[in-house]
N, C-alpha and C positions, 0 to 999 in steps of 0.2 A: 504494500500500500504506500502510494507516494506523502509525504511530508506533509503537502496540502491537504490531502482526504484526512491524516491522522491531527491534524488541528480542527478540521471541520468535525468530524465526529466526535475528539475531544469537549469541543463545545457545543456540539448536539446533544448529547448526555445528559442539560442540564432542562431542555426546548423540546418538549417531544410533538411537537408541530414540526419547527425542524427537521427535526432526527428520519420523519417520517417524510419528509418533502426530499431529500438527500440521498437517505435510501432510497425514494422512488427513480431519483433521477441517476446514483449511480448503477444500481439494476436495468437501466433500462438502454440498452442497442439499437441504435437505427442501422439500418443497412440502407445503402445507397452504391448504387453498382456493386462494385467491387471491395468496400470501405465501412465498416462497422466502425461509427462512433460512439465514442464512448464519455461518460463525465468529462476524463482526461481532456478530451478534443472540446468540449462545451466549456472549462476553464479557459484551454489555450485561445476559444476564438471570443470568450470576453475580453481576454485581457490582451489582445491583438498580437497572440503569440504563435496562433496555429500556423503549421509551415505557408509559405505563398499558395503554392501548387495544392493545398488542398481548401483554401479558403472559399472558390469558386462554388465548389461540390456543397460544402459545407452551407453554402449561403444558398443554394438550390433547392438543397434536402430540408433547408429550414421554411423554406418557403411553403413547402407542400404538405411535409410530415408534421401531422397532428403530436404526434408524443416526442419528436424534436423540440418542438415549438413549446410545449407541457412545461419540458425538463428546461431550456432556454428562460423559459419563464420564470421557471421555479430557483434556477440558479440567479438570475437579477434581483429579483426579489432578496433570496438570503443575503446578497453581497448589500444591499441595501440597508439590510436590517445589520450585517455586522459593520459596514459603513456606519452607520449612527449612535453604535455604542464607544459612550465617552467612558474611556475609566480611566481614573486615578488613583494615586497613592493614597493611602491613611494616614491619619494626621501621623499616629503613633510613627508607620515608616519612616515617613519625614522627620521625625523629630528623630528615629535614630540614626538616622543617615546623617540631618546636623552636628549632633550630638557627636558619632564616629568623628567626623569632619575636624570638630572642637580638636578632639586628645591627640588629634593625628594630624593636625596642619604644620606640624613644623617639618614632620616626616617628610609629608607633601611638599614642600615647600624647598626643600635638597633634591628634590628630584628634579 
């Protein structure tokens, strides 16, 4: 499983709307001629990664295929929703990161 699938379902585990939109779209195979895509191929062509020579095919099959277009969906959608989550640190981190900072800046400070 590639690095981006195990961050997504790392934090689908907590969204079982998620978990359940993800899993549908990574189970699900379009075939288009000769070319089963797969989640893999629906990341690389949001994020304008998918090779040249297959983006044609890609943007063809999206046009017609119902469950292309499903999973397409469902993938902007999440990137949406993990686009909008703002997180920060705790006060408490911050103050120990400060705090570290304090007893250790001379250290830093020779380097």
């Amino acid at each position: 499983m590639s690095f981006c699938l195990k961050i997504i379902f790392s934090f689908a585990s907590n969204n079982k709307f998620f978990l359940v939109a993800v899993l549908k779209a990574y189970k699900t195979k379009i075939r288009c001629m000769n070319r089963n895509f797969t989640l893999n191929d629906l990341f690389l062509y949001y994020y304008n990664e998918l090779p040249q020579d297959e983006v044609q095919a890609f943007k063809l099959q999206l046009q017609f295929d119902s469950n292309l277009q499903d999973a397409y969906q469902s993938l902007q959608e999440t990137a949406r929703m993990l686009n909008s989550i703002k997180e920060k640190p705790s006060d408490a981190s911050i103050r120990l990161i400060l705090d570290y900072n304090r007893k250790n800046s001379s250290e830093l400070e020779a380097i």
